[in-house]
TIMI-2910 file (N, C-alpha, C, CB; in pm, 1 decimal, decimal comma, always signed):
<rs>
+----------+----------+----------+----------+----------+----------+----------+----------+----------+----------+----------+----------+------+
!      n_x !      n_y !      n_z !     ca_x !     ca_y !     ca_z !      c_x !      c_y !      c_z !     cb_x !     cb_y !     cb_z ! resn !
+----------+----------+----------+----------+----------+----------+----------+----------+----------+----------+----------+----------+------+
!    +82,5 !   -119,7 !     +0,0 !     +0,0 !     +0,0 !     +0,0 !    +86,8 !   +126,0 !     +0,0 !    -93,8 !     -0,1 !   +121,1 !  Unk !
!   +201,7 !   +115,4 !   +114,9 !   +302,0 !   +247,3 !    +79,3 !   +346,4 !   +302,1 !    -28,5 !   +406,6 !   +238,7 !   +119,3 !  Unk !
!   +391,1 !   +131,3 !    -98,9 !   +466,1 !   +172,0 !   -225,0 !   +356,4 !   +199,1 !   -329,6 !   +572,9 !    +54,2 !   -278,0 !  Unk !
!   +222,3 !   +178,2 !   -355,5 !   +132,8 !   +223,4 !   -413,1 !   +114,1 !   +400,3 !   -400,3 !    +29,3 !   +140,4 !   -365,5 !  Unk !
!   +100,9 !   +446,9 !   -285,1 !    +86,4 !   +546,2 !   -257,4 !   +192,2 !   +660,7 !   -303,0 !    +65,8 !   +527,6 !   -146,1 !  Unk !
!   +331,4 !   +579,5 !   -291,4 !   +453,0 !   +646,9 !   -340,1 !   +442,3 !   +628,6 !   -494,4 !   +593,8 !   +582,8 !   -275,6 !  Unk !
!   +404,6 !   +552,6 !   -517,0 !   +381,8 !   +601,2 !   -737,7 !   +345,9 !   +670,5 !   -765,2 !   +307,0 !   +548,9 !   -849,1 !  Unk !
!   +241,0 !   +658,9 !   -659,1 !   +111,4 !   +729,0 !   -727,4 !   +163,4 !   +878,6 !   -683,6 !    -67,7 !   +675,4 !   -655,6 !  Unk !
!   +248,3 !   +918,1 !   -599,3 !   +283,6 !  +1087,0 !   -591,1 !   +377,5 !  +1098,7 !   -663,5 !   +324,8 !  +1157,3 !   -457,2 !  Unk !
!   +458,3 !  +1029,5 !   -675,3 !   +559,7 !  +1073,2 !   -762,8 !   +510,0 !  +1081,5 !   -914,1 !   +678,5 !   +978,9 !   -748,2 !  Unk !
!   +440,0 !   +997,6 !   -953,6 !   +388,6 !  +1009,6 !  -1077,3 !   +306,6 !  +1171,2 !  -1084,8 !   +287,8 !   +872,3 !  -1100,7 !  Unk !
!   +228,9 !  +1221,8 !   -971,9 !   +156,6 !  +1336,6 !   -968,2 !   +224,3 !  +1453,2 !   -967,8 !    +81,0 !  +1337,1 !   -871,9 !  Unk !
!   +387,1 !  +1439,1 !   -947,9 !   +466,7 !  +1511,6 !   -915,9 !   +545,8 !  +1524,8 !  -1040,3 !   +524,3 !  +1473,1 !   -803,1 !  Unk !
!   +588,8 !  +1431,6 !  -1104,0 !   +608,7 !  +1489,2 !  -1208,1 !   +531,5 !  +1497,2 !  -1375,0 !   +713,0 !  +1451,4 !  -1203,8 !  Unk !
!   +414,0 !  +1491,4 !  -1352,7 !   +317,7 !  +1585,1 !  -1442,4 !   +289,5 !  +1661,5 !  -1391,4 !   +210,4 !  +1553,7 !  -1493,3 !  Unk !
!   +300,8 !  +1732,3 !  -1263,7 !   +269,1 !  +1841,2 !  -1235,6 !   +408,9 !  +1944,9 !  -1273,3 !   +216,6 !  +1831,1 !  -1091,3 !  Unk !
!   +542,1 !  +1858,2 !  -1288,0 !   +679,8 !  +1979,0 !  -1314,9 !   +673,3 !  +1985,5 !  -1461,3 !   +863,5 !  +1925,6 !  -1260,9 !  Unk !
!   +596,6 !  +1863,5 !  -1520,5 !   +580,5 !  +1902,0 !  -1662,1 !   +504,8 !  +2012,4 !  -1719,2 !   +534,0 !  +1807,0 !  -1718,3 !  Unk !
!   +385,3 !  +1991,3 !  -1671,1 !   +306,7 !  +2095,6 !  -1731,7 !   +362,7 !  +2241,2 !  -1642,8 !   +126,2 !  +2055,3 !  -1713,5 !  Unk !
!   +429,3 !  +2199,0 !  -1579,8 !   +469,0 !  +2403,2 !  -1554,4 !   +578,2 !  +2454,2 !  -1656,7 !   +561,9 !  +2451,8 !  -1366,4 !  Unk !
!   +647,9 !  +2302,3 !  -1686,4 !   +758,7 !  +2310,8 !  -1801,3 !   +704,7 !  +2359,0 !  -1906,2 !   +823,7 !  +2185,8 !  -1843,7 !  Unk !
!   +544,0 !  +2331,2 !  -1982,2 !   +525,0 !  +2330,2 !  -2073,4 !   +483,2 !  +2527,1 !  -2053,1 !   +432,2 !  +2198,7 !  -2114,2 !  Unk !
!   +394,0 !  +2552,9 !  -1928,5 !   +350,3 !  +2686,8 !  -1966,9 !   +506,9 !  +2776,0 !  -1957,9 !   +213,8 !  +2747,4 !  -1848,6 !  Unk !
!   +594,0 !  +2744,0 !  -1917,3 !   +751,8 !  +2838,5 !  -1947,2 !   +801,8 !  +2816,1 !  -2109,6 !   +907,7 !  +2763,6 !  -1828,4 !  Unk !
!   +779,2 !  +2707,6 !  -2151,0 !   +818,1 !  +2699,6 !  -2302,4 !   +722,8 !  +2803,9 !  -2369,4 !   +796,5 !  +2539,4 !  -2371,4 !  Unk !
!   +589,8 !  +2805,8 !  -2382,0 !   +508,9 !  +2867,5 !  -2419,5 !   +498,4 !  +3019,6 !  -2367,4 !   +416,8 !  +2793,4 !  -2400,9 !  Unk !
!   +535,7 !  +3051,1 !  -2268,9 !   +547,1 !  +3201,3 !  -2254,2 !   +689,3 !  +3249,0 !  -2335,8 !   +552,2 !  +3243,2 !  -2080,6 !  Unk !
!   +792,1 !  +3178,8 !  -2318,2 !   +869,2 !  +3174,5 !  -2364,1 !   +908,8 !  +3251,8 !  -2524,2 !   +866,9 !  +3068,9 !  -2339,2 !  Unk !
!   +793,5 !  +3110,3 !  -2580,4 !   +747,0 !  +3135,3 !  -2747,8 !   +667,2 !  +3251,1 !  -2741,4 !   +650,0 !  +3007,4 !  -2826,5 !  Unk !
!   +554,5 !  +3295,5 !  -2669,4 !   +504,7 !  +3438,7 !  -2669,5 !   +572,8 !  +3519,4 !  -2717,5 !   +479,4 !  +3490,5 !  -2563,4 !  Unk !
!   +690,5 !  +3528,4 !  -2615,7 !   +791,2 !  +3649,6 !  -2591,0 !   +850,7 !  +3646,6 !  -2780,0 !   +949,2 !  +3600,6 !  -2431,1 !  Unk !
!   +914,3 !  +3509,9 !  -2746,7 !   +971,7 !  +3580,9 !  -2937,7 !   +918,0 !  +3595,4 !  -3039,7 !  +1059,4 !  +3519,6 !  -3018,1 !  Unk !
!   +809,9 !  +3556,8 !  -3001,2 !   +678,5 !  +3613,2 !  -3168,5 !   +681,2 !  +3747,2 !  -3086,3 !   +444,9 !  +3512,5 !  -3204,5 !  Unk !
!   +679,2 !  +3828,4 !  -3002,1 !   +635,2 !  +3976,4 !  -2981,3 !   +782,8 !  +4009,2 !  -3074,3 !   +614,5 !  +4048,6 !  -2783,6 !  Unk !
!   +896,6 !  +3953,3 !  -3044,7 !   +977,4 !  +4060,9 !  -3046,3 !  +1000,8 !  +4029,8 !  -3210,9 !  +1114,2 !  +4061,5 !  -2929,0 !  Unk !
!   +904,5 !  +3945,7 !  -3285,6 !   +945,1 !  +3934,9 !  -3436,7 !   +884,6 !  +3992,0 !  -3526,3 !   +945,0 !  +3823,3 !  -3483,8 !  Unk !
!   +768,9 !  +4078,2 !  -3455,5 !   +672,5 !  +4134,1 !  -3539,0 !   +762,0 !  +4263,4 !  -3631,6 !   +536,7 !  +4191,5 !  -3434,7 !  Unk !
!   +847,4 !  +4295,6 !  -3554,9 !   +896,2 !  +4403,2 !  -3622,1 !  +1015,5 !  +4359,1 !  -3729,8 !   +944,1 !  +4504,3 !  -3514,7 !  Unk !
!  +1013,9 !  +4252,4 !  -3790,1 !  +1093,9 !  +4175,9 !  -3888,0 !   +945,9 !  +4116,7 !  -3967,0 !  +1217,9 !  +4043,2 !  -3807,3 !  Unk !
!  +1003,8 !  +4050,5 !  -4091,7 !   +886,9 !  +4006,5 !  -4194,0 !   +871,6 !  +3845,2 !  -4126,2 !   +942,4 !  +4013,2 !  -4394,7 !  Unk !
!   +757,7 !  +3824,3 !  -4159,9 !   +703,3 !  +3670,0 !  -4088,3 !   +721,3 !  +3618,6 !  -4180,4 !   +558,3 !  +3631,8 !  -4030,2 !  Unk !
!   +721,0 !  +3442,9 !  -4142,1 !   +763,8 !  +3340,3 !  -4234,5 !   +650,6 !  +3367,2 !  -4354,3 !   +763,2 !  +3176,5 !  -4161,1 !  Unk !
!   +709,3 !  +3307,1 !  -4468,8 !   +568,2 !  +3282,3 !  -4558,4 !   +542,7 !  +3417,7 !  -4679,1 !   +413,6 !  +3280,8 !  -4429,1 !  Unk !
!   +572,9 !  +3536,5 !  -4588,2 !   +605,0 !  +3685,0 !  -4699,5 !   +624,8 !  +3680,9 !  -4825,3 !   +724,2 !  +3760,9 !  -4676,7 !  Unk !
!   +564,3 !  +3746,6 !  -4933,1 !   +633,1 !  +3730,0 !  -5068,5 !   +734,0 !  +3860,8 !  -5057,2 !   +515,4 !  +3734,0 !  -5213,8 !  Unk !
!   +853,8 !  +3867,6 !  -5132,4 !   +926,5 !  +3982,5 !  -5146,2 !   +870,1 !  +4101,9 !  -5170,8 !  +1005,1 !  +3968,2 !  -5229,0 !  Unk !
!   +789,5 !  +4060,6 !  -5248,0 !   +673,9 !  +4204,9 !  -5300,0 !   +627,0 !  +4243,3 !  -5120,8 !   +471,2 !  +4131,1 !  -5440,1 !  Unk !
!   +573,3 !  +4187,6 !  -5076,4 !   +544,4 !  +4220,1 !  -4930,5 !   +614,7 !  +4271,9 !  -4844,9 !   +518,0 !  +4136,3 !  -4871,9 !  Unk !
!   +759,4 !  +4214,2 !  -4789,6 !   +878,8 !  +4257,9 !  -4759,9 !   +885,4 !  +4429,2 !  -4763,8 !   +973,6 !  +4186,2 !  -4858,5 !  Unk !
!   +911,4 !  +4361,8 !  -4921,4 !   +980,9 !  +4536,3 !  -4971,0 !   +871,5 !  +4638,7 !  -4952,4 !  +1030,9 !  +4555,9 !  -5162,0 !  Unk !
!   +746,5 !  +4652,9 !  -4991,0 !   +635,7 !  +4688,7 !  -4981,3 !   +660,9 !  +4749,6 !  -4805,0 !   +525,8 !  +4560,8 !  -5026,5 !  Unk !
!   +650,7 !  +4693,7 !  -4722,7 !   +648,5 !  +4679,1 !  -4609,3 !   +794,0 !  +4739,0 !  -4464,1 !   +620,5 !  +4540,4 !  -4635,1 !  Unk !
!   +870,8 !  +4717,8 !  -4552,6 !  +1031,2 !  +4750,1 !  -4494,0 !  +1122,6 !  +4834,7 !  -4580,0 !  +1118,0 !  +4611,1 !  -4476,0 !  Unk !
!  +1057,7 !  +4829,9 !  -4706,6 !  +1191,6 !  +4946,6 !  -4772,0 !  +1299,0 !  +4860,9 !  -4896,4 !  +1326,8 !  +5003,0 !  -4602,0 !  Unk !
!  +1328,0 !  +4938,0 !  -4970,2 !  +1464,3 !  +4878,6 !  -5033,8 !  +1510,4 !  +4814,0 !  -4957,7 !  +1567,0 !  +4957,4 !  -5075,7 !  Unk !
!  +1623,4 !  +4656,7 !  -4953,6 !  +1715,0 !  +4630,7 !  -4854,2 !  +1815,7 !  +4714,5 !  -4885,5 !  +1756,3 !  +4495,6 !  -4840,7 !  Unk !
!  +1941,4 !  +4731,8 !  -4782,1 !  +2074,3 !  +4787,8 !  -4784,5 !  +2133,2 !  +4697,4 !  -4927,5 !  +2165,8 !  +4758,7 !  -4619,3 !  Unk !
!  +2099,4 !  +4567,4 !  -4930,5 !  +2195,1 !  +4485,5 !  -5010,3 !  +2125,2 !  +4340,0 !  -5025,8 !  +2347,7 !  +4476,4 !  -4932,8 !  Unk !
!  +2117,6 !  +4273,0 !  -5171,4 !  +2016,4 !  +4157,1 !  -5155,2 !  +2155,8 !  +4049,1 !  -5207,6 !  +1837,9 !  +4167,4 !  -5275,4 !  Unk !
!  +2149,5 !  +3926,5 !  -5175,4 !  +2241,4 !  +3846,2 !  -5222,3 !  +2154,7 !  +3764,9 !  -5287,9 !  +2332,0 !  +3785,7 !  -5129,4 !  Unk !
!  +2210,5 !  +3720,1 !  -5434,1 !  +2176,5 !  +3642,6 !  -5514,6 !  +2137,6 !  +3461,1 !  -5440,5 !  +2296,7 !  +3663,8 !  -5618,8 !  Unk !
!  +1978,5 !  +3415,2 !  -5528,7 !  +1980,5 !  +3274,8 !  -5504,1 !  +2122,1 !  +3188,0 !  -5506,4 !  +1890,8 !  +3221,5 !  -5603,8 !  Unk !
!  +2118,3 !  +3072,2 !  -5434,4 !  +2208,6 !  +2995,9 !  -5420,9 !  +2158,2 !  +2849,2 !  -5394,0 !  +2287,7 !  +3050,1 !  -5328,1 !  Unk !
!  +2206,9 !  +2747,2 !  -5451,5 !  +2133,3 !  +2627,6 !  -5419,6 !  +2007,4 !  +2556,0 !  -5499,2 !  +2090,8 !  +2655,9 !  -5301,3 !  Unk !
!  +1985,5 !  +2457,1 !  -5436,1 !  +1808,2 !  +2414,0 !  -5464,8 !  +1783,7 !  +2327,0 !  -5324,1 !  +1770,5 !  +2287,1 !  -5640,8 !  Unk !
!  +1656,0 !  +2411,3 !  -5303,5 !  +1568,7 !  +2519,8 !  -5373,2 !  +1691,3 !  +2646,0 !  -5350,9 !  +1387,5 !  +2551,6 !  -5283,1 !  Unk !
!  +1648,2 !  +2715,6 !  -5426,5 !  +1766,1 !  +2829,8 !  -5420,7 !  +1725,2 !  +2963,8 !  -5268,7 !  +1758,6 !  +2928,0 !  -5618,9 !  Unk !
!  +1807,3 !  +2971,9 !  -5202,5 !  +1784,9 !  +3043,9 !  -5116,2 !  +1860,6 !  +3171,6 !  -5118,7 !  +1796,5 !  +2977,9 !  -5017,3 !  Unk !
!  +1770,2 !  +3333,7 !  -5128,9 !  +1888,9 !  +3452,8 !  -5131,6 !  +1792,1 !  +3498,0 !  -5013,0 !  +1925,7 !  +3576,5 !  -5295,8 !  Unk !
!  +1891,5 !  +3600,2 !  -4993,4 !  +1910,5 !  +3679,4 !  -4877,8 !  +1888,2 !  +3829,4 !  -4848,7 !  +2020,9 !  +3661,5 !  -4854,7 !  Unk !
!  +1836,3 !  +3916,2 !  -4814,0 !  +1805,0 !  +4078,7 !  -4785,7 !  +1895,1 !  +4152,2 !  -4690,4 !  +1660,5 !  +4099,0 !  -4722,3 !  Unk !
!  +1928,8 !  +4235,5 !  -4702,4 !  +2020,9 !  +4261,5 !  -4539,0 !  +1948,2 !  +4384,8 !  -4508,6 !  +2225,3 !  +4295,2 !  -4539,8 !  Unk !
!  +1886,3 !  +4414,0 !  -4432,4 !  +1842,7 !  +4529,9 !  -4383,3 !  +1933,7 !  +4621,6 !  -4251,9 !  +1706,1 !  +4486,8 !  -4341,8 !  Unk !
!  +1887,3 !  +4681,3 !  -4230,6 !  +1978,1 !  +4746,1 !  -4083,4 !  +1970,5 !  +4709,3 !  -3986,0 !  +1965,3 !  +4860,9 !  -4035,8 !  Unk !
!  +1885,2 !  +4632,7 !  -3958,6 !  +1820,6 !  +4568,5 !  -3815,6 !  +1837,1 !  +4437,9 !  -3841,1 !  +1656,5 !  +4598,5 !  -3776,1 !  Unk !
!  +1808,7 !  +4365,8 !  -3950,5 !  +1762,2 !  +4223,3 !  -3987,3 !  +1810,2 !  +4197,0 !  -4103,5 !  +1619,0 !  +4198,3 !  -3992,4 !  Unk !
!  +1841,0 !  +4063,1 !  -4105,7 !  +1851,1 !  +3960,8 !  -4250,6 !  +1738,2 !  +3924,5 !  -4244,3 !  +1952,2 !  +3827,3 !  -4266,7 !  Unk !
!  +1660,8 !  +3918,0 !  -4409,6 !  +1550,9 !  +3781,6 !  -4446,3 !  +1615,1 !  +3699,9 !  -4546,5 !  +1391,5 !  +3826,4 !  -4516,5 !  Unk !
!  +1604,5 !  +3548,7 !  -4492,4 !  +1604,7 !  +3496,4 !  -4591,7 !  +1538,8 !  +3417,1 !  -4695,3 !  +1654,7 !  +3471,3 !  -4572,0 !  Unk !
!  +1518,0 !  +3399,1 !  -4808,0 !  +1393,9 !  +3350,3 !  -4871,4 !  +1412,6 !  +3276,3 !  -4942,5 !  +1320,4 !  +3421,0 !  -4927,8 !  Unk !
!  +1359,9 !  +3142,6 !  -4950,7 !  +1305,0 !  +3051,6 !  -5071,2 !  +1224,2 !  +3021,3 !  -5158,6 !  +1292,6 !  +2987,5 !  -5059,3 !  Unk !
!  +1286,7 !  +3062,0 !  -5286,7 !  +1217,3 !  +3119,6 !  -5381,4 !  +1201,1 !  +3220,0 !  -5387,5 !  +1133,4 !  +3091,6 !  -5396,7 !  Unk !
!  +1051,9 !  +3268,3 !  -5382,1 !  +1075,4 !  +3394,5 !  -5327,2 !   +911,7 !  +3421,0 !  -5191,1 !  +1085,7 !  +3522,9 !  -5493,5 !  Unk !
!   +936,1 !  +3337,8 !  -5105,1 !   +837,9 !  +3385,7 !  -4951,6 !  +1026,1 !  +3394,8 !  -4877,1 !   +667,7 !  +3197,1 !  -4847,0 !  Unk !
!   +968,2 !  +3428,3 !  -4771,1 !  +1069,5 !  +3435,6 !  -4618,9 !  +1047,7 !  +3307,9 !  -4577,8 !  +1023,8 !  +3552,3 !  -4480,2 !  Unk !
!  +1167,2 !  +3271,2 !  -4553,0 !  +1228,3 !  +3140,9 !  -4494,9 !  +1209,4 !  +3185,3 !  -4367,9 !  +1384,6 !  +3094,6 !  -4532,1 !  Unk !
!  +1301,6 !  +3268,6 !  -4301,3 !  +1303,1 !  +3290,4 !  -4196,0 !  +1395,9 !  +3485,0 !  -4178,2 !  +1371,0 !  +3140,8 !  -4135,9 !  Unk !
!  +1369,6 !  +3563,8 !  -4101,7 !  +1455,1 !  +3676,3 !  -4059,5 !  +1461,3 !  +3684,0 !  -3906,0 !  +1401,6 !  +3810,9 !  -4118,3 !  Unk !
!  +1621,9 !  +3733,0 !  -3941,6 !  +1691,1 !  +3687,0 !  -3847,9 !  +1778,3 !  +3800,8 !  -3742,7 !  +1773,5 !  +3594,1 !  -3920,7 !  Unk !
!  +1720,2 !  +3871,4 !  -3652,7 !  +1752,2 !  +4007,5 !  -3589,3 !  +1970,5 !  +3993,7 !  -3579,2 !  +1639,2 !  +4013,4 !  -3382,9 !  Unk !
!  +1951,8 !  +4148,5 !  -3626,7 !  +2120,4 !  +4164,7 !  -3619,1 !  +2145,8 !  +4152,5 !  -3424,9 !  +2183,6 !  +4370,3 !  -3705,3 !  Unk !
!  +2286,1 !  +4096,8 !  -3409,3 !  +2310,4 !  +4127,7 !  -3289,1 !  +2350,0 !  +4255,3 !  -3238,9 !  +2383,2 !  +4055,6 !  -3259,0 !  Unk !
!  +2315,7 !  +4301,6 !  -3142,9 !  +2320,4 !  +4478,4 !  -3088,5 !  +2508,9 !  +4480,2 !  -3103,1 !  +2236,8 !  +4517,9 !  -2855,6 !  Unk !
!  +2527,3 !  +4591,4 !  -3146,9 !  +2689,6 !  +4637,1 !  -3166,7 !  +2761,3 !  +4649,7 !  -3005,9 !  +2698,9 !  +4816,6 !  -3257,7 !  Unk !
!  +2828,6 !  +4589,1 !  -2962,6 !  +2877,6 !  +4570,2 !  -2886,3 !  +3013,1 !  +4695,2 !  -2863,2 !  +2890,2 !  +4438,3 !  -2906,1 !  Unk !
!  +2954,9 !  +4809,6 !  -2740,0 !  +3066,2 !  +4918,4 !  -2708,8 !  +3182,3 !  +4881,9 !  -2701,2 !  +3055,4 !  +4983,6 !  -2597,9 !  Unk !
!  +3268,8 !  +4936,9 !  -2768,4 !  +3463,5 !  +4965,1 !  -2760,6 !  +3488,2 !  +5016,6 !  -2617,0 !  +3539,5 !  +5115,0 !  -2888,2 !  Unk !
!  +3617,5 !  +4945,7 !  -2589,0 !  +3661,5 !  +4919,7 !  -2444,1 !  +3827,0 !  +5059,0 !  -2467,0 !  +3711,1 !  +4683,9 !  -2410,1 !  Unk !
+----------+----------+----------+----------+----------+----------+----------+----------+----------+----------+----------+----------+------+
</rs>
């Protein structure tokens, strides 16, 4: 009966550290869809992009198959296949001289 009783909490114990695991992953993911809105979302056609963000600074030619090129903006790279957004990808903040 003890050792029944001891499964049975430990088993309660850890679905209970899971699902707190799961709502930290998920706030988590919140947080970086907020901070991606201000970059182009997956799926974008270039027409959209540009429409939307401006000339890039500099576009790099397809490469590959499927062929994948690239946008460089001031803030962000997109990169695209074909031509939607693969994915964009925030520049890292410039790091002050010592």
């Amino acid at each position: 009966m003890v050792m029944k009783l001891a499964a049975i909490s430990l088993a309660f114990f850890i679905t209970v550290g899971a699902a707190q695991a799961d709502t930290l992953i998920i706030d988590k993911l919140d947080e970086v869809q907020g901070e991606q809105s201000n970059r182009p979302a997956r799926g974008a056609t270039m027409n959209r992009v540009e429409s939307n963000f401006g000339t890039p600074m500099s576009k790099q030619a397809a490469v590959g198959d499927p062929p994948i090129s690239s946008w460089e903006y001031a803030d962000f790279t997109v990169y695209f296949e074909y031509d939607r957004v693969l994915h964009s990808v925030e520049k890292p903040a410039p790091t002050g001289s010592q």
